[in-house]
C-alpha positions, 0 to 999 in steps of 0.5 A, a space after each residue: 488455503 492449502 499450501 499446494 494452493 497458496 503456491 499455485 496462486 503465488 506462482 501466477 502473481 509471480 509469472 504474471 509481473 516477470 511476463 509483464 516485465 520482459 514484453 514492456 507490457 500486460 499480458 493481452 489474454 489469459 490463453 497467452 499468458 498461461 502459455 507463455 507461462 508454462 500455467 494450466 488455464 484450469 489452474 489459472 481460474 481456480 485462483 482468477 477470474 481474470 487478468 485485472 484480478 491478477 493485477 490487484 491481487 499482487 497490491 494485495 499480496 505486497 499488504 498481506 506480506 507487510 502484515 506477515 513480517 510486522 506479526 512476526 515483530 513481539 513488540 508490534 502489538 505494544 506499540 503505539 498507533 504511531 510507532 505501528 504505522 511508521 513500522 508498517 511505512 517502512 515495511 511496506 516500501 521494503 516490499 515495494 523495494 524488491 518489486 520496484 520494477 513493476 510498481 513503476 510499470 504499473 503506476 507509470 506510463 500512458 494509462 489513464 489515472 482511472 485505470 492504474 489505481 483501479 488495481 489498487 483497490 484491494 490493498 486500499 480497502 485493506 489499508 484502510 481497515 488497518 488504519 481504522 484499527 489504529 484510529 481507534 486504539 488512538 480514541 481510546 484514552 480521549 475524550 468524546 470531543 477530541 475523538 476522530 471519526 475513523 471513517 474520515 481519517 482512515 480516507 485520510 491516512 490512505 491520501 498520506 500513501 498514495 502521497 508518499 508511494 509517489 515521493 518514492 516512485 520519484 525518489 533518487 537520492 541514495 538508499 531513498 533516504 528522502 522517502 525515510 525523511 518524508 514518512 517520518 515527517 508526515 507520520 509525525 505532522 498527521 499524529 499531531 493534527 490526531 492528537 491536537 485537534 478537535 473534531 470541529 477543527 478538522 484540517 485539510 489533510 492534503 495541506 499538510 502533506 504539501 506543506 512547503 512541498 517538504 522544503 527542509 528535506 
């Protein structure tokens, strides 16, 4: 992607969130959109094919700017699968921070569950393939009986997400420290379930997230 057009697909995700914004609600048509947006129809279907495709693509753009800013990290790479998914947590609610409006609009409201994750699913598959690499570095050093099948924990990892984007979307305590507590809390509780557990013990994940609801936090 060129740069002209990597600024023309970023202009449209940007237009498209304050859009939605200043009416309370989604664009109702492409035509009115690129109308109300001052973006040529053609130059909207060169990135998109649709609206819905615009929705995920902001999901995906919040991962893909998460990834930019940890690859700019020299000591990423030599971190540990834990330390790499406590940094990646952390990032990504930073980006999350700057669009906060949208990301309660668009995971709030009257709309089915159905429907609102539905734009997630860029962002889930890419996670996940983020959170498989992790796993896999972790079974590297372990014996054939206490690996994890990446499959099932990746799946895993993304229920600890989803978990935690709606601890911070229901998070009020100040500069959303309750949302640092409970990631560093669940981060430290999945890795000792990854370390500790055999394969013929897998634990009920969602247990452990719900554990006494957080009551020490």
């Amino acid at each position: 992607m060129s740069l002209e057009e990597y600024k023309e697909k970023l202009r449209i995700l940007t237009a498209f969130m304050h859009n939605t914004l200043d009416q309370d609600q989604y664009p109702k048509s492409v035509y009115k959109f690129c109308k109300d947006s001052a973006i040529e129809e053609k130059i909207f279907y060169k990135h998109f094919g649709s609206l819905n495709s615009v929705k995920t693509m902001i999901w995906e753009s919040f991962y893909d700017n998460v990834i930019s800013l940890l690859e700019k990290d020299e000591n990423f790479e030599k971190a540990t699968p834990k330390d790499k998914l406590l940094s990646f947590y952390f990032t990504f609610f930073e980006v999350l921070l700057l669009n906060r409006s949208y990301v309660l609009f668009a995971l709030s409201g009257d709309e089915k569950m159905m429907t609102k994750l539905g734009q997630l699913t860029s962002l889930r598959k890419s996670f996940k393939g983020f959170a498989t690499e992790l796993i896999e570095q972790g079974n590297v050093d372990k014996p054939s009986y206490l690996q994890h099948p990446p499959k099932i924990f990746s799946e895993a990892v993304w229920v600890q997400l989803s978990f935690l984007v709606k601890f911070w979307m229901e998070d009020a305590s100040a500069d959303f420290e309750k949302t640092d507590q409970a990631i560093e809390k669940s981060v430290q509780t999945a890795f000792d379930v990854f370390d500790n557990t055999p394969l013929s013990a897998l634990v009920d994940f969602g247990k452990f997230l719900w554990k006494e609801k957080f009551a020490s936090l």
